[in-house]
C-alpha positions as CSV (number, residue, x, y, z in Angstrom):
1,X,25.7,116.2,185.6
2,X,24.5,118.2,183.1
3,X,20.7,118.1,181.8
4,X,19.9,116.6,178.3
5,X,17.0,117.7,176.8
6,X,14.4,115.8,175.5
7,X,15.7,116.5,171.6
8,X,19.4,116.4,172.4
9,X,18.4,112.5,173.6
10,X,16.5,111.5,170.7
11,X,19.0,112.8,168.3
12,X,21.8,111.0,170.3
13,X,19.4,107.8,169.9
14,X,19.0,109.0,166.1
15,X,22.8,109.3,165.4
16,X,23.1,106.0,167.4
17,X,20.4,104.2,165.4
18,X,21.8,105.3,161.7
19,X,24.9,104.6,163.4
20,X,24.0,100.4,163.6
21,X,22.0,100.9,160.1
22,X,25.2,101.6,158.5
23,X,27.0,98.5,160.3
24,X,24.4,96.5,158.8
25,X,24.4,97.7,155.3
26,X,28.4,96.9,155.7
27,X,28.1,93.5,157.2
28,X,25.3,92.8,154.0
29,X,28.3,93.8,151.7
30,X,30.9,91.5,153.3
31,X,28.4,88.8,153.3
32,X,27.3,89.1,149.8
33,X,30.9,89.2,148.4
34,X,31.2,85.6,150.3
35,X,28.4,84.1,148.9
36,X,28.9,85.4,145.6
37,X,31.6,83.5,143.5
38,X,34.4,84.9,142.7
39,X,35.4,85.7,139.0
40,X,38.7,84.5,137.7
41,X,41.1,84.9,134.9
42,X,39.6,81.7,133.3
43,X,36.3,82.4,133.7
44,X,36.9,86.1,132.0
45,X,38.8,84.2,129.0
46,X,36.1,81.4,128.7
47,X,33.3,84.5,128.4
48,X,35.5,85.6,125.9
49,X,35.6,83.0,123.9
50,X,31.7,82.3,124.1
51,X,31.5,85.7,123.0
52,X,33.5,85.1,120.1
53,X,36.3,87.6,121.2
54,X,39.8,86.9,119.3
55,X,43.0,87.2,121.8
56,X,43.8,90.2,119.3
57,X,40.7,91.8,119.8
58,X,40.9,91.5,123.9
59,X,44.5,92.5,123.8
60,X,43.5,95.7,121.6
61,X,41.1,96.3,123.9
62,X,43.8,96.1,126.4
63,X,46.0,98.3,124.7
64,X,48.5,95.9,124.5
């Protein structure tokens, strides 16, 4: 068995701990696109037409 120095451990416990820091951040993500509803084709249209949008002006928009 090889020996392991003092650094070469801590940076292996470094790598490992930014390792489970990024798994976190990840899990956050998936969780937050759970909790947060999801936007649909109606809701775009209904924003739309709150924001006084014509169908001709989104479908310009479009570039249809």
């Amino acid at each position: 068995m090889a020996n392991i120095t003092k650094e070469e451990r801590l940076k292996r416990i470094d790598d490992m701990i930014a390792k489970k820091k990024q798994e976190i951040i990840d899990l956050e993500e998936k969780k937050r696109s759970l909790t947060e509803p999801a936007i649909t084709y109606k809701d775009i249209i209904a924003k739309a037409k709150e924001a006084g949008i014509t169908p001709e002006q989104a479908a310009k928009k479009l570039g249809l």
